[in-house]
C-alpha positions as CSV (number, residue, x, y, z in Angstrom):
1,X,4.5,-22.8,5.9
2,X,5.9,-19.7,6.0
3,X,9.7,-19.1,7.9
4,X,9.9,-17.9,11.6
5,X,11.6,-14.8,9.5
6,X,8.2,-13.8,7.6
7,X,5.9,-15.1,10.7
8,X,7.2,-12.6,13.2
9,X,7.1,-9.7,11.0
10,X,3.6,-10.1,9.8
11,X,2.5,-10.1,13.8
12,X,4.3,-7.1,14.1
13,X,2.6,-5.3,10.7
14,X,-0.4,-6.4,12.3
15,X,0.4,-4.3,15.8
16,X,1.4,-1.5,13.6
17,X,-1.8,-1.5,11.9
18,X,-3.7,-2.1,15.2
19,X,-1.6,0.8,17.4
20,X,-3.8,4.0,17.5
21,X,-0.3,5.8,16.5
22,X,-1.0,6.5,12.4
23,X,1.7,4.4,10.6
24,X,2.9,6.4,7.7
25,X,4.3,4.7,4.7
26,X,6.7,5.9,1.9
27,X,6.6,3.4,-0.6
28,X,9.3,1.9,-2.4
29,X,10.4,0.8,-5.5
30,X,13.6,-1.0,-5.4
31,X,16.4,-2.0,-3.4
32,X,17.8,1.3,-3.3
33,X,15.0,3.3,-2.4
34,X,13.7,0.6,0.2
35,X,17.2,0.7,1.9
36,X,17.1,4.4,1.7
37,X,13.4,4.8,3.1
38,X,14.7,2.4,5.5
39,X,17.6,4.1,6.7
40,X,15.6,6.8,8.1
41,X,15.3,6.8,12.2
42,X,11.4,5.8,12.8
43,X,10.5,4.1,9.7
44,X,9.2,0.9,10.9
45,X,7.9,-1.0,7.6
46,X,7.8,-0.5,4.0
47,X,5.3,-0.6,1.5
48,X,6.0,-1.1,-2.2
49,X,4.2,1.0,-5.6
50,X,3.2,-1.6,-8.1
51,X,2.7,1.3,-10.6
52,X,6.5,2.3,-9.6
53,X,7.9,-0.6,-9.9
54,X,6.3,-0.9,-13.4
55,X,7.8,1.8,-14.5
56,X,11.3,1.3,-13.3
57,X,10.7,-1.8,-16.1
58,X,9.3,0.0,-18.4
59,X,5.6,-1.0,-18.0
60,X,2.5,0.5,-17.5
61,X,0.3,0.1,-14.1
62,X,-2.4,-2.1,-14.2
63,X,-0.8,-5.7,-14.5
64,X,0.9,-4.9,-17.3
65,X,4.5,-6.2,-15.8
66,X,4.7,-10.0,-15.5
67,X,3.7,-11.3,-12.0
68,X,7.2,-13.1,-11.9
69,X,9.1,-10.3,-12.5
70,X,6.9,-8.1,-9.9
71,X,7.6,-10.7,-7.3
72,X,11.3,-10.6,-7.8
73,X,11.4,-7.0,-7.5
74,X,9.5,-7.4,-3.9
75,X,11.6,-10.1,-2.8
76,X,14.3,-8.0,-3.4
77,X,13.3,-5.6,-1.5
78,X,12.1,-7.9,1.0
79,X,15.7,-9.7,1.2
80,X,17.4,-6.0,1.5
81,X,15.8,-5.3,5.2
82,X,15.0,-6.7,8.4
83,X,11.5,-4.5,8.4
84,X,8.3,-5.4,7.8
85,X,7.1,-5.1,3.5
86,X,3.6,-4.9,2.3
87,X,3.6,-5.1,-1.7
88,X,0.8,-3.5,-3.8
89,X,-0.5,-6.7,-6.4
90,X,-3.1,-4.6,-8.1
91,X,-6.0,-6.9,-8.3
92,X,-4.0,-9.8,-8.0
93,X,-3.2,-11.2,-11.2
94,X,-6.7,-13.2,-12.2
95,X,-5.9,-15.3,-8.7
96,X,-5.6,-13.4,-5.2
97,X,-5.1,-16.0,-3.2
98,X,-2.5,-17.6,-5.3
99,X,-0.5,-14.3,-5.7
100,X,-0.6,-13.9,-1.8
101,X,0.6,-17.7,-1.4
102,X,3.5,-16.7,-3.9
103,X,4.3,-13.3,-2.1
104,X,4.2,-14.6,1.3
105,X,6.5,-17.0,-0.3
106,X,9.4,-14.2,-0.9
107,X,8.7,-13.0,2.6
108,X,5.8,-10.4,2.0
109,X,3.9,-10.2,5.2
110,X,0.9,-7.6,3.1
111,X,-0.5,-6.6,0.2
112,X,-2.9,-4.2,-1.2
113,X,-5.3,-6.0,-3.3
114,X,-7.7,-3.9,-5.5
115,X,-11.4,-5.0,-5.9
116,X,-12.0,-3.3,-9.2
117,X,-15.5,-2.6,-8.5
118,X,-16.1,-6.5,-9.0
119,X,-19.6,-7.3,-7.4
120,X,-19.2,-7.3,-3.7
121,X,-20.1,-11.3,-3.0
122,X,-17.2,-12.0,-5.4
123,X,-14.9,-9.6,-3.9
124,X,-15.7,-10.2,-0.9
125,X,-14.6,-14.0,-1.8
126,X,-11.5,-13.4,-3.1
127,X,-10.9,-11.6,0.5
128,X,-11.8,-14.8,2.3
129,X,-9.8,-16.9,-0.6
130,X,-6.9,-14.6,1.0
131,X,-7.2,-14.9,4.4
132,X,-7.7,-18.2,4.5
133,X,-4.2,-19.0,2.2
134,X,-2.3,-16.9,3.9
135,X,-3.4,-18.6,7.5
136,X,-2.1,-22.0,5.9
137,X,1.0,-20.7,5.5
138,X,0.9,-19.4,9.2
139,X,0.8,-15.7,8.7
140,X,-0.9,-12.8,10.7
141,X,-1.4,-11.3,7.0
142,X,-2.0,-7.5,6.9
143,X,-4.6,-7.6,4.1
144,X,-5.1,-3.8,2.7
145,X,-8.3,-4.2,0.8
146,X,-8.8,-1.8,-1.6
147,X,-12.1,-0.5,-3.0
148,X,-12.1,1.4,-5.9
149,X,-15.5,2.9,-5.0
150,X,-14.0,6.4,-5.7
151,X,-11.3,5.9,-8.0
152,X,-13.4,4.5,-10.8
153,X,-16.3,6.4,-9.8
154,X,-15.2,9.5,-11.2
155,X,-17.8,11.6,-12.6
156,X,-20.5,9.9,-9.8
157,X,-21.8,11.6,-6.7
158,X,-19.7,11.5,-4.1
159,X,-22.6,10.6,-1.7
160,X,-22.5,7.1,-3.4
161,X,-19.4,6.4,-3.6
162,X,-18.9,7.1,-0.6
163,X,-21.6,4.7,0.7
164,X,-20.6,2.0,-2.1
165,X,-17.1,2.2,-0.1
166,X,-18.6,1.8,3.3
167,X,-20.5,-1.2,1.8
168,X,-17.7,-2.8,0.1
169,X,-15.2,-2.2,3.3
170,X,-18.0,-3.7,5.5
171,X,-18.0,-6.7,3.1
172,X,-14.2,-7.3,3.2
173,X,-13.9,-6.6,6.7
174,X,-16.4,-9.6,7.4
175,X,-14.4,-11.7,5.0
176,X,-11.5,-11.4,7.8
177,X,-9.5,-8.3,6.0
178,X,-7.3,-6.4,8.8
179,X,-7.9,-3.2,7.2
180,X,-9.6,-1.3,4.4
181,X,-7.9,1.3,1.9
182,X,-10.3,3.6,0.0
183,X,-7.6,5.9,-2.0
184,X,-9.4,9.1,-2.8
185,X,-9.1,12.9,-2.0
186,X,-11.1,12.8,1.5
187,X,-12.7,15.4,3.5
188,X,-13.1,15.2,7.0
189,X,-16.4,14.2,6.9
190,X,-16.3,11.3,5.1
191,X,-13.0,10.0,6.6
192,X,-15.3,10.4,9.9
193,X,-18.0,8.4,8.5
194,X,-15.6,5.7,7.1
195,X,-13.9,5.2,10.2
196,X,-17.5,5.2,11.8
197,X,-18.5,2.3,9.8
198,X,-15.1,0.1,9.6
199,X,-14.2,1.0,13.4
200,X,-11.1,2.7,14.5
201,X,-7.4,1.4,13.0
202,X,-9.5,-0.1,9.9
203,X,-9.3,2.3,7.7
204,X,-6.2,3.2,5.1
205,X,-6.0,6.2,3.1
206,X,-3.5,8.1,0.7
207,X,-1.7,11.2,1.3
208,X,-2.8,13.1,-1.5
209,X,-2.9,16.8,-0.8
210,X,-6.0,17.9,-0.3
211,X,-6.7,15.4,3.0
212,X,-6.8,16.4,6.4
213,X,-3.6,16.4,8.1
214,X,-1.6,13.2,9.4
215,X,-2.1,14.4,13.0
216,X,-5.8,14.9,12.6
217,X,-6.2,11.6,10.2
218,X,-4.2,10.2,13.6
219,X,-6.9,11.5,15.9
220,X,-9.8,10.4,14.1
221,X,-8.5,6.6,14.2
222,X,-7.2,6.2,10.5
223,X,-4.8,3.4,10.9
224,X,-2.5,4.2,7.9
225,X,-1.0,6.2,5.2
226,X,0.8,5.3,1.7
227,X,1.3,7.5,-1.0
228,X,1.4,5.1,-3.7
229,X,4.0,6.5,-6.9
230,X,4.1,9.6,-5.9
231,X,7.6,9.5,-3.9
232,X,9.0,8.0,-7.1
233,X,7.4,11.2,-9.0
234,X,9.2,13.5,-6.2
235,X,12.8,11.5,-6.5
236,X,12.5,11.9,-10.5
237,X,11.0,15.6,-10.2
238,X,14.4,16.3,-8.2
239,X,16.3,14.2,-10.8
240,X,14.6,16.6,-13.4
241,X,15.8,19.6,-11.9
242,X,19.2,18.3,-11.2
243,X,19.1,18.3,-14.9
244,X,17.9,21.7,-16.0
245,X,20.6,23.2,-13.6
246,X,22.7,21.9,-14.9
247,X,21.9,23.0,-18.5
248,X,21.9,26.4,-16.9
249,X,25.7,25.9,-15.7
250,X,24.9,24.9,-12.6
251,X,25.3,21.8,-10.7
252,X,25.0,19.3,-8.1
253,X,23.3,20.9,-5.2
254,X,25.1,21.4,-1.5
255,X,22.1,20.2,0.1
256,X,22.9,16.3,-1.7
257,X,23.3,13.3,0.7
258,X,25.8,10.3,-0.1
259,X,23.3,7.8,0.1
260,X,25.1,4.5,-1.9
């Protein structure tokens, strides 16, 4: 059974999720960028970038890192705030509901599970297989289901992914997932028809330019926003420049916040 700790801030991921005011996320990596995310006036939980943290250990996405060492990265970051964390577990390590168990565990109150285009009646499982662990251990678990109906469906017509993702959401929303994340670059349209089919606050996207704005994503009843590695990618773009000024004879810039 999880602590009173972890219990009351999965209830209040949950009202975040369910409040028709978007909740944007700027994911994290480690303790310094959670506490720094976290610093800032109106962030109210954190998500975490399982192909970020990867790479601050020198792995490539896709399960490559060692669960253990993933998990002690999140509980880390978990231990380093008073807010709410969601952790991205890729797929889930060959067992979903036992990866939840373990990362409710280190105080994780959701998770981002990927369905890897598995068939739907298995995926759809593994969604229940959640649910149902993390309600033994007394959590109001913020389940982000991911399908990857458009991000391995690359070189399909859009058309079908786009109904394979309204299928598969359908599925894992049945199964008792809170919400639904379909990462792809979205048009109005189909955000409209997604949110159509899953209901208003189901649906989780990620800003990737190219998508409507926040405020309109906000009016049509998104409930969500991460943006996966990319703050990482802007933190060591900036490193990166840093660099090449300097290699021109230039230096730190005035704009630079004493942050640690």
């Amino acid at each position: 059974m999880a602590d009173q700790a972890t219990i009351e801030r999965g209830a209040e991921l949950l009202r975040l999720h369910r409040d028709p005011k978007l909740l944007t996320l700027v994911n994290v990596w480690d303790v310094v960028s959670a506490t720094t995310v976290a610093a800032v006036e109106g962030t109210t939980a954190l998500a975490t970038a399982s192909h970020s943290i990867a790479a601050t250990y020198g792995y490539q996405d896709g399960e490559n890192i060692p669960l253990d060492l993933m998990l002690d990265m999140v509980g880390r970051i978990v231990a380093a705030t008073d807010l709410p964390v969601s952790a991205d577990l890729e797929g889930g390590y060959g067992d979903p509901a036992e990866t939840i168990r373990r990362a409710i565990g280190v105080g994780v109150v959701g998770a981002n599970i990927e369905d890897q285009m598995r068939p739907v009646k298995e995926a759809a499982g593994n969604v229940e297989k959640i649910m149902r662990a993390a309600e033994l251990e007394g959590v109001d678990f913020v389940l982000n289901a991911r399908t990857d109906a458009f991000h391995l469906g690359r070189g399909r017509d859009p058309a079908d992914n786009l109904a394979a993702a309204v299928e598969r959401g359908r599925a894992y929303l049945d199964a008792g997932a809170p919400v639904v994340f379909v990462p792809a670059r979205l048009g109005e349209a189909q955000v409209e028809t997604l949110v159509d089919a899953f209901g208003p606050q189901r649906l989780t996207l990620i800003g990737i330019p190219g998508l409507p704005s926040l405020a309109r994503l906000e009016e049509l009843g998104v409930a969500r926003v991460s943006y996966g590695p990319m703050p990482q990618n802007v933190a060591l773009t900036a490193l990166q420049e840093l660099v090449e000024d300097v290699r021109r004879g230039g230096g730190v810039p005035p704009t630079m916040r004493l942050l640690n």
